[in-house]
Structures are given as structure tokens and as C-alpha cells.
C-alpha positions in Angstrom: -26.1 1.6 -1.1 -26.5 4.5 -4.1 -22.6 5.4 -2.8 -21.5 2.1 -3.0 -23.4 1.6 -7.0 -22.8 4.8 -7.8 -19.1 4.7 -7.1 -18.3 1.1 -7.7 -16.1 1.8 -4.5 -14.9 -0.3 -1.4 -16.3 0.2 1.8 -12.6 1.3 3.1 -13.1 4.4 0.1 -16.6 4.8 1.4 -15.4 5.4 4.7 -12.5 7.9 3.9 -15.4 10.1 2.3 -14.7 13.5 4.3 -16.7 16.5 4.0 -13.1 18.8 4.5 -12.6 17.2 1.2 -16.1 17.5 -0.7 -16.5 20.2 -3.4 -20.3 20.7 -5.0 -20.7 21.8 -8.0 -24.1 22.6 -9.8 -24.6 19.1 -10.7 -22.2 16.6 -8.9 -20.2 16.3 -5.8 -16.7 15.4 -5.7 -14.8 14.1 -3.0 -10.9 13.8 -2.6 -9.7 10.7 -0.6 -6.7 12.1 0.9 -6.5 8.4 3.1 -4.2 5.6 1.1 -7.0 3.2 0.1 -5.8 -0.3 -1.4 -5.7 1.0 -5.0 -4.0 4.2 -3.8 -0.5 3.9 -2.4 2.2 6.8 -0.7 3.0 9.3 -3.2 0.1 8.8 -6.5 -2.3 11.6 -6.8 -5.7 11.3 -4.4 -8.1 9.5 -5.9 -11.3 11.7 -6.6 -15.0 10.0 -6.3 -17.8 11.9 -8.3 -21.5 11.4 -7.9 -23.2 13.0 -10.6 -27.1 14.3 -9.7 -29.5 11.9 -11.2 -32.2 14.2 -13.1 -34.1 11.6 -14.2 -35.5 9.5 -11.0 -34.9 11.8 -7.8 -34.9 8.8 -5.5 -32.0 7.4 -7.1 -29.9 11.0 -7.4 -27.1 10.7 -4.9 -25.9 14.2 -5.4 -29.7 14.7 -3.5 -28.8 11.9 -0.8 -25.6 12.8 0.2 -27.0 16.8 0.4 -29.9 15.8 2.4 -27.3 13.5 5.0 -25.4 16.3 5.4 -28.5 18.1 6.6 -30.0 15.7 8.9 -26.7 14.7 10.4 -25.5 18.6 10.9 -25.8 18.4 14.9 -24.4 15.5 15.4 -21.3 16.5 13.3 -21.4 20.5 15.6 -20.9 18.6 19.0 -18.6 16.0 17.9 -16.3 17.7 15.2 -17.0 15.0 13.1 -16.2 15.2 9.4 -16.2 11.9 7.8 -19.2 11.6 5.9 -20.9 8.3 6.9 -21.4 8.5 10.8 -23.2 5.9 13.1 -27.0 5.9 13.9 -26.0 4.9 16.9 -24.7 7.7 19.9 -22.6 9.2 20.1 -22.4 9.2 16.5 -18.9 9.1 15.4 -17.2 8.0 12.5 -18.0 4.8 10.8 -15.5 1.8 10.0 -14.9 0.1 6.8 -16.9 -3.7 8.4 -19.9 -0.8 9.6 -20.6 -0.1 6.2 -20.1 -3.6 4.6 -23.0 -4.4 7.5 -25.1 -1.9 6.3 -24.7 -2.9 2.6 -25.3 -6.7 3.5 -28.3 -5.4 5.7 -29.8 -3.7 2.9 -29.5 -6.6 0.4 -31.1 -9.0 2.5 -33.7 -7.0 3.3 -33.8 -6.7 -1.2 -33.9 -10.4 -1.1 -30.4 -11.0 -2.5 -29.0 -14.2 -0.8 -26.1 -12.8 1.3 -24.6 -16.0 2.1 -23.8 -15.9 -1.7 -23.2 -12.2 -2.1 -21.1 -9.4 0.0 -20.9 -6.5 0.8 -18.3 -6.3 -2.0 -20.1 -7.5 -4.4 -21.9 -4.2 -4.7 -18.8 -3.1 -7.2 -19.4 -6.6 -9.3 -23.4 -5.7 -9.5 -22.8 -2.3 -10.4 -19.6 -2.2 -13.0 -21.3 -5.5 -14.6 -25.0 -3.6 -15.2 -22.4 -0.8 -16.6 -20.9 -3.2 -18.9 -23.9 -5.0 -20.0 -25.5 -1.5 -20.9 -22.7 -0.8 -23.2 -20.2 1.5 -21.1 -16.3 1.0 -22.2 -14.4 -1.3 -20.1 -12.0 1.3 -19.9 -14.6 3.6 -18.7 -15.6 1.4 -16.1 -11.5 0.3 -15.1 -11.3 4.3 -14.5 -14.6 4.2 -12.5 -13.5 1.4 -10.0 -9.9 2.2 -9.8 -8.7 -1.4 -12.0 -5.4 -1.1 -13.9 -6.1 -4.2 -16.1 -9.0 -5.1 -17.7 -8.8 -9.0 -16.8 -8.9 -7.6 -13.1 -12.8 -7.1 -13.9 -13.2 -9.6 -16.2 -12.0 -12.5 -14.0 -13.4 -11.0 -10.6 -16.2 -9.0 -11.4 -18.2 -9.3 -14.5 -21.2 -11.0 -14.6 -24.4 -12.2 -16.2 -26.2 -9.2 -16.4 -29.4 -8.8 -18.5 -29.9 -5.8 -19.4 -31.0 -3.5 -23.2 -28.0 -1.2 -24.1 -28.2 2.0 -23.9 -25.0 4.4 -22.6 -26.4 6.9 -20.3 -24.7 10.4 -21.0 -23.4 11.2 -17.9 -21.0 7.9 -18.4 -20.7 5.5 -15.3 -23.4 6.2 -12.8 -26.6 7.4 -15.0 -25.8 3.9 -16.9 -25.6 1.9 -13.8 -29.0 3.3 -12.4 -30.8 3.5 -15.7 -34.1 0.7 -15.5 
């Protein structure tokens, strides 16, 4: 779920996440997605993903999450050369598909209470680019963010009804979107 927030991304971008293509830095990790996604066609530049690390609430820092995944899932990924990020629970533990993670994200909100016969998977990347709005972030900021070439994209598809006070965190997209 703080992958999906944090990076206002599909579950088909979630899955191309590939540790051959992860670079840390002292405060973020940046993955390349060197797969064509849907906003991503033959030929552009790879689109780049960047979590930022979350000082302020450590529970919410995905920089922290996606260090300490890589940990736990270490054997798994030695005996089955696996180097997509997201890998099943379940053995043998391979690589995840884009519906595996939509299940995981629905699975997750129900269990938050949010009425998934209303609300998908997908509309993890309305939640969190709306709370980014409503907190005062750019729309261009937030077209960058989720990959949208025209604003009414978000506007039309996207935005909602957020309460929320405004305040810009200053780290941009993410540290706005999981500000309280």
C-alpha cells in the first residue's frame, strides 16, 4: 500500500519494480522501469519511481519498507534468481502479477474499512494525488508524479473530495500525501 500512495503508480508499474534497476541513495530509492508500462511507450526515456525516506513517522517511510523487504525476502530471491521486487508469500515465491497486487491492495482496504465494491485497487492513485492536491501540491507537480500529460486527465478521473489543512510537505509529492 505505501508503494502504491507513495508513488501514485499502477499495479502493472508496481510490478516492473526490479531490484537490477534500484539505486539507494542516503535518503530515497529510485527505481528505473525498464518494462513499457501504459504511460511509457517503445522508444521514451524509462520512467524513474522515487520513494523518498519519511523522517518524520518511521512506519510510514517506504525507503525503510522497501529496505527491510529486501531483507526478509533475501533467500527466497538466492534460490530462485528472482529480481522483481514484489514476490509472492506463497512458494515457491516467484514474481508477482499486475491482478496479485491489485488483490493485495483491495485486501488491505477492506480490511481499512473502505467499501471495495466502490473503490479499487486503482483508486489508490485517486486517494493519494487528490490528499496531494487538497494539501496544496501543484497540479503539475502531481501530473509529473503519476505520469498524466494533461491536467483534465486528473481532474476528470481522479480528483476528489479531500478534506484536508494545507500544508506542502518539502520533500514535494510523497511527504504531502502521508502528512496527518
Amino acid at each position: 500500500m505505501l508503494l502504491a500512495l507513495a508513488s501514485a503508480g499502477r499495479s502493472s508499474e508496481l510490478r516492473a519494480l526490479d531490484l537490477r534497476f534500484m539505486t539507494m541513495t542516503d535518503s530515497s530509492i529510485i527505481f528505473e522501469l525498464g518494462r513499457l508500462t501504459k504511460s511509457r511507450k517503445k522508444g521514451q526515456k524509462p520512467i524513474k519511481l522515487i520513494f523518498n525516506s519519511f523522517q518524520s513517522d518511521p512506519l510510514l517511510c517506504v525507503v525503510s519498507a522497501i529496505t527491510s523487504y529486501v531483507d526478509r525476502t533475501k533467500r527466497w530471491r538466492s534460490v530462485l534468481a528472482q529480481t522483481q521486487l514484489l514476490l509472492s508469500f506463497v512458494e515457491p515465491h516467484k514474481e508477482v502479477v499486475p491482478c496479485t497486487i491489485a488483490g493485495w491492495l483491495v485486501g488491505l482496504m477492506s480490511e481499512a474499512g473502505v467499501n471495495t465494491s466502490e473503490f479499487s485497487a486503482h483508486s489508490t492513485r485517486g486517494a493519494s494525488t487528490s490528499k496531494a492536491k487538497a494539501k496544496g501540491l501543484s497540479c503539475q507537480e502531481i501530473m509529473n508524479k503519476a505520469k498524466w500529460k494533461k491536467e483534465s486527465t486528473f481532474k476528470r478521473h481522479y480528483l476528489r473530495d479531500v478534506t484536508a489543512e494545507a500544508t506542502v510537505g518539502q520533500d514535494g509529492f510523497q511527504e504531502t500525501v502521508f502528512q496527518t
